[in-house]
C-alpha positions in Angstrom: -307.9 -154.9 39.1 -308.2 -151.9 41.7 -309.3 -151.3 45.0 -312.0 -148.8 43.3 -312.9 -150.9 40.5 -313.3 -153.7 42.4 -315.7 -150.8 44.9 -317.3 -150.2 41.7 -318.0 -153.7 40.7 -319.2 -154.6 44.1 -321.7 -151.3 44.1 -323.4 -152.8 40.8 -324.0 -155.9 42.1 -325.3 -154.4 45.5 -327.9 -153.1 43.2 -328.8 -156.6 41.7 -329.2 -158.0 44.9 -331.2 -155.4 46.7 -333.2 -153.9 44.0 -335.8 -156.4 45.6 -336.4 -154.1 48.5 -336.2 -150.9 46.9 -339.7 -149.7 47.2 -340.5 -149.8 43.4 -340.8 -145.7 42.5 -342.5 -145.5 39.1 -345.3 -143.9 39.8 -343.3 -140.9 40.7 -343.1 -138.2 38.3 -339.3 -137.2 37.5 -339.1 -133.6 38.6 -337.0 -131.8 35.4 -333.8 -130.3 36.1 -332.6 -126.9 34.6 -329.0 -127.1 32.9 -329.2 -124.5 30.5 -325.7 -123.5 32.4 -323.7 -126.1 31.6 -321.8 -127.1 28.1 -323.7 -128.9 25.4 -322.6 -132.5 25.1 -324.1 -133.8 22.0 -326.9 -136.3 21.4 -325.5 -139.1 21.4 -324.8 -140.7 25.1 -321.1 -140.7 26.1 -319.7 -142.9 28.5 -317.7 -140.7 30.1 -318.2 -137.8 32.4 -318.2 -134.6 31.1 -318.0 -132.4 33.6 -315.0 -132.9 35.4 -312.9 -130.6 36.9 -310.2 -131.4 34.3 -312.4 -130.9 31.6 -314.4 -128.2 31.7 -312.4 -126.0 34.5 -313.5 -124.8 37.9 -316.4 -123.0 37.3 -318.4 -124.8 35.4 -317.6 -128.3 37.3 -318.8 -126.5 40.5 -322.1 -125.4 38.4 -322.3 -128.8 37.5 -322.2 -130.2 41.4 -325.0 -127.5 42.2 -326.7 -128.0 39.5 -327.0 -131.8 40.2 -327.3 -132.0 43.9 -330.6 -130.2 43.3 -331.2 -132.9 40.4 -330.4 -135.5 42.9 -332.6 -134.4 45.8 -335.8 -134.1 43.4 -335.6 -137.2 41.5 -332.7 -139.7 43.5 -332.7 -139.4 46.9 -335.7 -140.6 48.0 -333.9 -143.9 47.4 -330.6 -143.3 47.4 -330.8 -140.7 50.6 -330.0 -137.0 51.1 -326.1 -136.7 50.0 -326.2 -139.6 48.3 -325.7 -141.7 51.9 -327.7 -145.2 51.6 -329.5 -146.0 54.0 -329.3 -149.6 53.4 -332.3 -150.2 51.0 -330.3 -149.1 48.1 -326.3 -149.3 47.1 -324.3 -145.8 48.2 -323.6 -144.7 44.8 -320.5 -142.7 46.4 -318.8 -145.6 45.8 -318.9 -145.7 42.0 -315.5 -145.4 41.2 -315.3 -141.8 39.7 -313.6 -143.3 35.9 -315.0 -144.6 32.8 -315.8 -147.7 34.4 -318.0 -146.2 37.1 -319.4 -143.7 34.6 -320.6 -146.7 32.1 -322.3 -149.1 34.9 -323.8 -145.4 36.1 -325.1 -143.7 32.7 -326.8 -147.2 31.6 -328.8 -147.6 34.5 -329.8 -143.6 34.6 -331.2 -144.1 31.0 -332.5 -147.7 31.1 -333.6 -147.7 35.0 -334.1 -151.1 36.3 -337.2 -153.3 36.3 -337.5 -156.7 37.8 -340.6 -159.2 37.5 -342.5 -156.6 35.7 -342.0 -154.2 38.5 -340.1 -151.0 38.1 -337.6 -150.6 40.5 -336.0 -147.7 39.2 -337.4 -145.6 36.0 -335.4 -144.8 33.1 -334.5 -141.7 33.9 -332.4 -141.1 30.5 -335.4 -139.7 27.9 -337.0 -137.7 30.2 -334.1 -135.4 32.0 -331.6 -135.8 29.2 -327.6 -136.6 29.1 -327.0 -133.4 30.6 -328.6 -133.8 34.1 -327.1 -137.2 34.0 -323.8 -136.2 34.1 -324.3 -133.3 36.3 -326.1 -136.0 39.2 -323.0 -138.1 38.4 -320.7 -135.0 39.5 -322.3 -134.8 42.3 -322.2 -137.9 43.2 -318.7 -138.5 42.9 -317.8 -135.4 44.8 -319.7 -136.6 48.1 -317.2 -137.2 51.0 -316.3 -140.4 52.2 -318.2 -141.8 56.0 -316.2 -140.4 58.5 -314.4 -137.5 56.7 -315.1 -134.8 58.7 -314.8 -136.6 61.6 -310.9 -135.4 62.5 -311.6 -131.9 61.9 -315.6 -131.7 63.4 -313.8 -129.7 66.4 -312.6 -127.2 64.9 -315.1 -126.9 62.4 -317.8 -126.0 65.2 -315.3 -123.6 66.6 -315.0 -122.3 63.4 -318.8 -121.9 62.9 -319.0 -120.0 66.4 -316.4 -117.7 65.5 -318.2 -116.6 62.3 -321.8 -116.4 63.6 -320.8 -114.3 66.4 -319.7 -111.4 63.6 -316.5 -110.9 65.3 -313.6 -112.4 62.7 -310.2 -111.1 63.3 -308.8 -112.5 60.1 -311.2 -113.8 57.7 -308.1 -115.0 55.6 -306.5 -117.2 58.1 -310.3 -119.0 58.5 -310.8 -119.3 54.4 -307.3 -120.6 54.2 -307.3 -123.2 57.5 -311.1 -124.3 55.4 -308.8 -124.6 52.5 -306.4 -126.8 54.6 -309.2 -129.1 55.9 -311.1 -129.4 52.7 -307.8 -130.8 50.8 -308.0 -133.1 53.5 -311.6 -134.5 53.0 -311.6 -137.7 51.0 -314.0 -138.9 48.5 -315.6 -142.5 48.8 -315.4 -142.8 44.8 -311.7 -141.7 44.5 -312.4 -138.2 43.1 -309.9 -135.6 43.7 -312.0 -133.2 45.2 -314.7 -133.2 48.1 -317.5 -131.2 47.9 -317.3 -131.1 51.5 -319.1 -128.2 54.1 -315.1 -127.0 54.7 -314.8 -126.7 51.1 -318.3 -124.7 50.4 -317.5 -122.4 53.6 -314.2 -121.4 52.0 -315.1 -120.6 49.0 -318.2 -118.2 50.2 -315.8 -116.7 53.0 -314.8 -113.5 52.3 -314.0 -110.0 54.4 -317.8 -109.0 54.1 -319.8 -109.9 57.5 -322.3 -110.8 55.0 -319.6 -114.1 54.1 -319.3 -114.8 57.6 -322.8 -115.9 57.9 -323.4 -117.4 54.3 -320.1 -119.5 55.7 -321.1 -120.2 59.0 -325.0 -121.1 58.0 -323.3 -123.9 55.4 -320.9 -124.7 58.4 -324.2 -125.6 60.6 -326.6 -127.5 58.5 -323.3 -129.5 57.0 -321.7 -130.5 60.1 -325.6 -131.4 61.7 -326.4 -133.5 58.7 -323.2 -135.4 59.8 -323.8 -135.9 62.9 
């Protein structure tokens, strides 16, 4: 078995054990999440993502991370926590190992939710938001960096930052290709091959436009405060 699966494994029981002191959410209305952008995946539930990168190509698996980081933060993270980092009271779903087996343990408990003792602990999310958000939240998800990722590179990252808010960039190309460089470098906890990591967001904004430099460098701030 591997390191991941056994990651995955270990995450599902997490939620067995402390779904006792998850403070039970039902009475909270799922907030509906738009994916008219992304692909059509049929009605009947698959248990397999999607929306990967290898899949569906590089546009619409990045529509797919926006798309459900927004699903995430309405309906998920008031358990789960902003970025999909646990705070304790609930498993880190980062560590779903980002492969069928992950994906299956993940898409049942989205539709069926989780109720103990007559108490809901988690609502089925599944007939209410549809296959579609499910799979975009799970892109997300998988895409989150590791603990610690940034943590080489948070240096030069806030050097980075100061560079582009002060409006003075000598060579905008060196910066989007040393984010490039960093971003390649940011690890996933679930194994995926790509980080959506603050690095790999500023790059892909940063162009020769001033107007770039301060998208960039406003993603460069609230990214490297949230991981501090």
């Amino acid at each position: 078995m591997s390191t991941n699966r056994i990651r995955a494994g270990l995450a599902a029981l997490a939620l067995l054990g402390t779904a006792t002191i998850v403070a039970a959410h039902g009475d909270v209305a799922p907030q509906p999440v738009n994916t008219d952008a992304l692909p059509e995946v049929g009605e009947e539930w698959l248990t397999e993502n999607p929306y990967r990168e290898e899949k569906v190509g590089r546009d619409t698996w990045l529509k797919a991370v926006e798309i459900g980081a927004s699903g995430f933060n309405q309906n998920c993270a008031r358990c789960h926590g902003l970025g999909a980092v646990s705070g304790g009271l609930a498993p880190d779903l980062r560590l779903l190992e980002a492969e069928e087996y992950g994906d299956e343990w993940f898409i049942e408990r989205f539709r069926l939710g989780y109720t103990q003792d007559g108490t809901t602990k988690m609502p089925a999310f599944g007939d209410i938001l549809g296959q579609k958000a499910a799979w975009a939240i799970r892109t997300y998800i998988e895409t989150r960096p590791e603990d610690g990722a940034l943590d080489a590179h948070s240096d030069r990252l806030h050097e980075v930052r100061n560079e582009l808010a002060s409006s003075k960039v000598s060579d905008p190309k060196a910066l989007k290709a040393e984010l490039e460089k960093i971003a390649a470098e940011v690890k996933t906890a679930s194994g995926a091959p790509v980080a959506d990591s603050v690095a790999y967001e500023a790059a892909r904004v940063l162009t020769d436009t001033p107007e770039s430099w301060k998208k960039a460098s406003d993603i460069l701030t609230v990214g490297l405060s949230a991981s501090e």
